[in-house]
Backbone bond lengths (Angstrom), bond angles and torsions (degrees), N, CA, C in turn:
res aa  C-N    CA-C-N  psi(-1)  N-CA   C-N-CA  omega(-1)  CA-C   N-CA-C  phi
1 X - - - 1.438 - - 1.521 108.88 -
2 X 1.052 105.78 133.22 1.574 106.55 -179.69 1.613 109.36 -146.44
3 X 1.158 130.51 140.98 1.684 153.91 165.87 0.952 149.61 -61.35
4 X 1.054 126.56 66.81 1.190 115.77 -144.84 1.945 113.57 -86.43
5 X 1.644 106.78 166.47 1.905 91.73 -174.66 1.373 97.92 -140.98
6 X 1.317 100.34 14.16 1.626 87.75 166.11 2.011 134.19 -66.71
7 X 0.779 125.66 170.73 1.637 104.71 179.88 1.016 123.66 30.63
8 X 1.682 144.47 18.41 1.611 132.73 113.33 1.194 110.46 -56.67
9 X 1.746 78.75 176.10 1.423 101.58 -173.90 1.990 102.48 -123.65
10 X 1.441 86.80 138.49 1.947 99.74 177.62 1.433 110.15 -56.49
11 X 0.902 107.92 134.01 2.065 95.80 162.41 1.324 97.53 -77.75
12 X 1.111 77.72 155.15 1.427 113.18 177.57 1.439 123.05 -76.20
13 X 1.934 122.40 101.06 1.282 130.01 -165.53 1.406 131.10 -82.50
14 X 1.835 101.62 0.61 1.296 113.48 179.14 1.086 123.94 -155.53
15 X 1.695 133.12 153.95 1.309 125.81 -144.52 1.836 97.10 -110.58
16 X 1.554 103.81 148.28 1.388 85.98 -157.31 2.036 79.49 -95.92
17 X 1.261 119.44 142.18 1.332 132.96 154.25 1.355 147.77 -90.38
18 X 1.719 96.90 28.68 1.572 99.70 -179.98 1.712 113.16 -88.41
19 X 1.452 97.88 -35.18 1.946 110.38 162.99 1.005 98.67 -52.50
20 X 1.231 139.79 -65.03 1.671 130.01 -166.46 1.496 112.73 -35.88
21 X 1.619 99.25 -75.18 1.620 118.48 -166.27 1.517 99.39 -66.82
22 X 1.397 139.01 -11.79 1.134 112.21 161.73 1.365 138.49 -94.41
23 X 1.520 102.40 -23.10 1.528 126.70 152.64 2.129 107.35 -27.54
24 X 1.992 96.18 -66.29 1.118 105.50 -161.45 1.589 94.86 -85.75
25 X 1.282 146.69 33.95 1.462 155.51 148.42 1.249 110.34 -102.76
26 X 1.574 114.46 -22.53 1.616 88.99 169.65 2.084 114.58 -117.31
27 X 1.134 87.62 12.90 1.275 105.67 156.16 1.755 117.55 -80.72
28 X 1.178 108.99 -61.68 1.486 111.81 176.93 1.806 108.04 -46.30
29 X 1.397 112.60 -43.13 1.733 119.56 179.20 1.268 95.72 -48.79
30 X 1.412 121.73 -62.61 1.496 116.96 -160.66 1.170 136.67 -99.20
31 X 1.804 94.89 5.47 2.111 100.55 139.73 1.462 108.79 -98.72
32 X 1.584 127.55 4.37 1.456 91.48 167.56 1.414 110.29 -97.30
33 X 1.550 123.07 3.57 1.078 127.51 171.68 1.253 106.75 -65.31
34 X 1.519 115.81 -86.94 2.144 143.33 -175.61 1.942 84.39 -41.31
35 X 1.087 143.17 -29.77 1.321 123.18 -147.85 1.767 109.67 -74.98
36 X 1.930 114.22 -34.84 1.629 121.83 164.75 1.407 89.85 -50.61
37 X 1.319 123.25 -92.68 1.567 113.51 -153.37 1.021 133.78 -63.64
38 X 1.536 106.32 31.15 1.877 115.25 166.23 1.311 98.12 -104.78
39 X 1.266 138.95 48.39 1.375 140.51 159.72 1.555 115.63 -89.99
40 X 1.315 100.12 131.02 1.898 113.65 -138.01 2.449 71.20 -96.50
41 X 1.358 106.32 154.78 1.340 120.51 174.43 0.954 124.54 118.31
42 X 1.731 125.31 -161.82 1.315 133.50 137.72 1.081 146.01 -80.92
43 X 1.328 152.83 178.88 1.470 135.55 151.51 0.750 112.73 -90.87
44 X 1.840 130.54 126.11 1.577 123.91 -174.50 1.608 77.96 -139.48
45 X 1.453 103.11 179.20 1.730 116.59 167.25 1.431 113.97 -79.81
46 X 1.077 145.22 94.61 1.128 117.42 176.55 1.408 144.93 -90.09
47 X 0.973 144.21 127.43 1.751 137.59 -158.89 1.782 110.74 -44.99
48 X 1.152 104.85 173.98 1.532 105.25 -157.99 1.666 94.55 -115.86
49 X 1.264 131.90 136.45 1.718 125.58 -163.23 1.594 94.09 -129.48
50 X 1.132 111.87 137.83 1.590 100.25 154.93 1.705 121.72 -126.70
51 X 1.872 82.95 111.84 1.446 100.21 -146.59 1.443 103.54 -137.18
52 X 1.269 163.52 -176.57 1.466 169.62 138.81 1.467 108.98 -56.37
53 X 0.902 148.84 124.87 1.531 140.86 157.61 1.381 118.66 -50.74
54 X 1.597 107.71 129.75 1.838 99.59 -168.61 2.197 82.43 -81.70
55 X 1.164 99.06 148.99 1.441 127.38 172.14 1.797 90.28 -80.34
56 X 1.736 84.75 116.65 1.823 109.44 -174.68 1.602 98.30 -82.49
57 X 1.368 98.29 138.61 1.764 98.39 161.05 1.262 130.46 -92.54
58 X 1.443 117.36 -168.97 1.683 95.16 174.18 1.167 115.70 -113.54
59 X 1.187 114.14 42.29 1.366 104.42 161.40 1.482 104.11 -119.21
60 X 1.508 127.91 153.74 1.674 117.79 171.65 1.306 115.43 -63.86
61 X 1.364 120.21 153.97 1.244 134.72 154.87 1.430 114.48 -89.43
62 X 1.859 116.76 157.36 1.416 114.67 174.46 1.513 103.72 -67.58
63 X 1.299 129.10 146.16 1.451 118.08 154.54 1.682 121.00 -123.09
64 X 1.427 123.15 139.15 1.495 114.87 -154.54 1.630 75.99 -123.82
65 X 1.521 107.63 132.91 1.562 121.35 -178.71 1.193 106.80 -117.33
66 X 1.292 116.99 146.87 1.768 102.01 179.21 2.070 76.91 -144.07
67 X 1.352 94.99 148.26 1.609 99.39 -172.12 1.555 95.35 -117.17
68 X 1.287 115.11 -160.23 1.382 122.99 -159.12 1.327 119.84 -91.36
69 X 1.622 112.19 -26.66 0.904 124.26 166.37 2.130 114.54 -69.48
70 X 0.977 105.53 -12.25 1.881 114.73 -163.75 1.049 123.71 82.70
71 X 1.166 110.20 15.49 1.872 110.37 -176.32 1.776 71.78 -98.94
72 X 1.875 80.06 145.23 1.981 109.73 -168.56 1.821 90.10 -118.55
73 X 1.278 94.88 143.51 1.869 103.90 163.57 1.522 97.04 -114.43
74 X 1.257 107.29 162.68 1.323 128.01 142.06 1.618 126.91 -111.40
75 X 1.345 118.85 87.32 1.409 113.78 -142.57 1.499 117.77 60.84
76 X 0.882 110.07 -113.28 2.189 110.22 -165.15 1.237 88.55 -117.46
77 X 1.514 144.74 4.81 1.150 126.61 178.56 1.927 116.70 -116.09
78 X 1.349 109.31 144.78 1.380 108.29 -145.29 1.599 86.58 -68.88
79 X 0.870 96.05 -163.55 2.166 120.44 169.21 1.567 125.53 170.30
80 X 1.396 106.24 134.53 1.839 83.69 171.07 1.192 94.80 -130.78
81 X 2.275 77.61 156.50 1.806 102.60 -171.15 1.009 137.28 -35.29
82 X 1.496 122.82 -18.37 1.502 116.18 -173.31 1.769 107.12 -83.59
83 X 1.621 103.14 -17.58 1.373 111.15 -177.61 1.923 121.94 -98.24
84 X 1.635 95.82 -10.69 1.309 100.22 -177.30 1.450 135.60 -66.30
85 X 1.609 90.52 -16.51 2.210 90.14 -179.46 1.785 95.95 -86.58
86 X 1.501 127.02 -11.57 1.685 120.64 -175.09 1.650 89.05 -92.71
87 X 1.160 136.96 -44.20 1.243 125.18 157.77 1.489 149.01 -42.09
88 X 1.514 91.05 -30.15 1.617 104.19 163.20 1.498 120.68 -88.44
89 X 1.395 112.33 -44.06 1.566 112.03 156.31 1.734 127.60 -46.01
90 X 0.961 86.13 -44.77 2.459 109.05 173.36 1.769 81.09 -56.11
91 X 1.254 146.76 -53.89 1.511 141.08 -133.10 1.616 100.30 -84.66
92 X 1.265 119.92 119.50 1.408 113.37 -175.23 1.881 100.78 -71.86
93 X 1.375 103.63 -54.13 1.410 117.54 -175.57 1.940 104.90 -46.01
94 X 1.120 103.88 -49.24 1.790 106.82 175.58 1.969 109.80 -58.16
95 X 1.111 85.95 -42.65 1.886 80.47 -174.71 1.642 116.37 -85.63
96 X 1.638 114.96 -22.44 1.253 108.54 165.56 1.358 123.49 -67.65
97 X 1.316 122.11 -27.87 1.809 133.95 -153.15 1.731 74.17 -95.76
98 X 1.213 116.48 -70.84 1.535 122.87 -164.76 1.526 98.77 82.36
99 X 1.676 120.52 37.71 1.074 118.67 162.38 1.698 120.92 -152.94
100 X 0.841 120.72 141.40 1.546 130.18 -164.35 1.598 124.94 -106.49
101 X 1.224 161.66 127.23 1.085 125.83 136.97 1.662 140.39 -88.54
102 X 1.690 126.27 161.68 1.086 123.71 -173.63 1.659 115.74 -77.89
103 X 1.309 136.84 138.40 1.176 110.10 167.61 1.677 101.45 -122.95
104 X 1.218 140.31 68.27 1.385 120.53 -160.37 1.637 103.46 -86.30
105 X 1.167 128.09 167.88 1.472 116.23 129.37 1.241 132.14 -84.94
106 X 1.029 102.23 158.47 1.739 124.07 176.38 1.431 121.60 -49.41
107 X 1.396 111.48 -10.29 1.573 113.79 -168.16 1.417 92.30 -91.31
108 X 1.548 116.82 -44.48 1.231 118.57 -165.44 1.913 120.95 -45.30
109 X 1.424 111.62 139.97 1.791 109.50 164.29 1.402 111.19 -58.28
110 X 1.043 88.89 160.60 1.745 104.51 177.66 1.215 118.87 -91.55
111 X 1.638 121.70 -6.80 1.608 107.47 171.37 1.692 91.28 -85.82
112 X 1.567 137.22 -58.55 1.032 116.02 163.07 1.795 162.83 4.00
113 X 1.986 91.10 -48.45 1.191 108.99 171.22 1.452 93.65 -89.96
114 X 1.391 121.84 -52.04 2.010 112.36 -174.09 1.161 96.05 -55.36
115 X 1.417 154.04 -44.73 1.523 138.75 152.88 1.684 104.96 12.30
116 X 1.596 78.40 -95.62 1.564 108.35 -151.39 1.779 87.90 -54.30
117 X 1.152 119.55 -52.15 1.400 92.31 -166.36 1.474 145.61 -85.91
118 X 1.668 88.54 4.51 1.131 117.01 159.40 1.717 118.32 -70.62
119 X 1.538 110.59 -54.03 1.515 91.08 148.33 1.666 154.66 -25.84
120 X 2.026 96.39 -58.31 1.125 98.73 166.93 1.576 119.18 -60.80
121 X 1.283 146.91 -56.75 1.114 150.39 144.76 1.618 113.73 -1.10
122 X 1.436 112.31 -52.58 1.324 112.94 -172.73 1.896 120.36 -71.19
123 X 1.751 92.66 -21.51 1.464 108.85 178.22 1.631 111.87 -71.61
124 X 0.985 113.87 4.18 1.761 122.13 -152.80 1.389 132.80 64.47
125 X 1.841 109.53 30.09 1.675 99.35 -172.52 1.621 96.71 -122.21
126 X 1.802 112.37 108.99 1.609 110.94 -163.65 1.348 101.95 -95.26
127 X 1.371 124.16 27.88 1.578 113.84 164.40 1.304 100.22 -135.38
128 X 1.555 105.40 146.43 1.285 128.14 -156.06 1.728 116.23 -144.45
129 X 0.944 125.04 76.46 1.577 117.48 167.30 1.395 138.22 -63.85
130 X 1.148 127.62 125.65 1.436 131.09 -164.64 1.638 110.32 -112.34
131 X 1.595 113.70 109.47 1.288 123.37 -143.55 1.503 91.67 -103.04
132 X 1.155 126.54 139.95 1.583 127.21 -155.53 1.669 110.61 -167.81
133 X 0.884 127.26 131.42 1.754 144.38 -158.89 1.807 93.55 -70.86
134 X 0.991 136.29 132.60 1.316 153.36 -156.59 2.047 81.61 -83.87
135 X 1.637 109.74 156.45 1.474 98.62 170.85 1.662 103.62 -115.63
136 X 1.606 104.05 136.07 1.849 96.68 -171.88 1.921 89.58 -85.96
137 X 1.532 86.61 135.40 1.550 127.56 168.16 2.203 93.06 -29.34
138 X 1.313 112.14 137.72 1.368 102.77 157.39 1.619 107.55 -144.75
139 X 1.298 107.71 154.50 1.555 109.16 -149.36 1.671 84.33 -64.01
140 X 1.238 97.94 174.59 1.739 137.45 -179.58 1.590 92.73 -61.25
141 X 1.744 104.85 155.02 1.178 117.61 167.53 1.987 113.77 -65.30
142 X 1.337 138.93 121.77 1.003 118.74 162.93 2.299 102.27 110.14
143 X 1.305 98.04 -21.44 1.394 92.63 160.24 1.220 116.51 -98.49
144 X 1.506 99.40 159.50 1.771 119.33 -177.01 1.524 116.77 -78.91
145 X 1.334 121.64 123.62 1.878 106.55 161.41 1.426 90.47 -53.85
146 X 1.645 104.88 169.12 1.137 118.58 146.49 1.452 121.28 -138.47
């Protein structure tokens, strides 16, 4: 008995990777696109800080928004103040992290915002971030645009 190998064909010993890397190139396009409008909240104004950006992790944080009008979220869902510190305690995600962020606007009073965060505080969660619009640099008194 004998075999012959003429006129086959070899398999094939290697995988070609241009489908791959382009698959995963147009994947990368369309999370750096969808990735801005996964911003968890409301839209409020927010005040302008001049501050460092805290370096985000990857996991989410809770965020509690209160807009200009005083209507408060907890994430996308509404709440009011008199109910918000039994709401934050009820939050499994709020009491495990034991951390929150602020989202107020800028229009809002300031006994208002010590309100709310006096609430959170009262729920047992003692860290608190206050989320605030970065301020753009503006030239020096006495230099020219050009």
């Amino acid at each position: 008995m004998s075999f012959s190998s003429g006129g086959g064909r070899k398999g094939l010993s290697e995988i070609n990777v241009t489908p791959l890397v382009d698959v995963m190139l147009v994947l990368l396009i369309i999370f750096m696109v969808t990735a801005p409008m996964m911003q968890q909240g409301v839209k409020v104004d927010l005040p302008d800080a001049r501050a460092q950006p805290i370096e985000a992790s990857d996991e989410r944080k809770l965020v509690l928004s209160a807009t200009a009008d005083r209507r408060i979220f907890i994430g996308d869902a509404e709440v009011q103040l008199e109910e918000l510190e039994e709401k934050l305690r009820a939050n499994p995600k709020a009491q495990a992290d034991k951390e929150i962020y602020l989202h107020a606007d800028r229009n809002l009073p300031y006994g208002f915002v010590m309100e709310l965060m006096a609430a959170v505080q009262r729920a047992g969660i003692p860290a608190m971030g206050m989320i605030t619009d970065p301020v753009v640099a503006t030239p020096a008194k006495g230099t020219k645009k050009k």
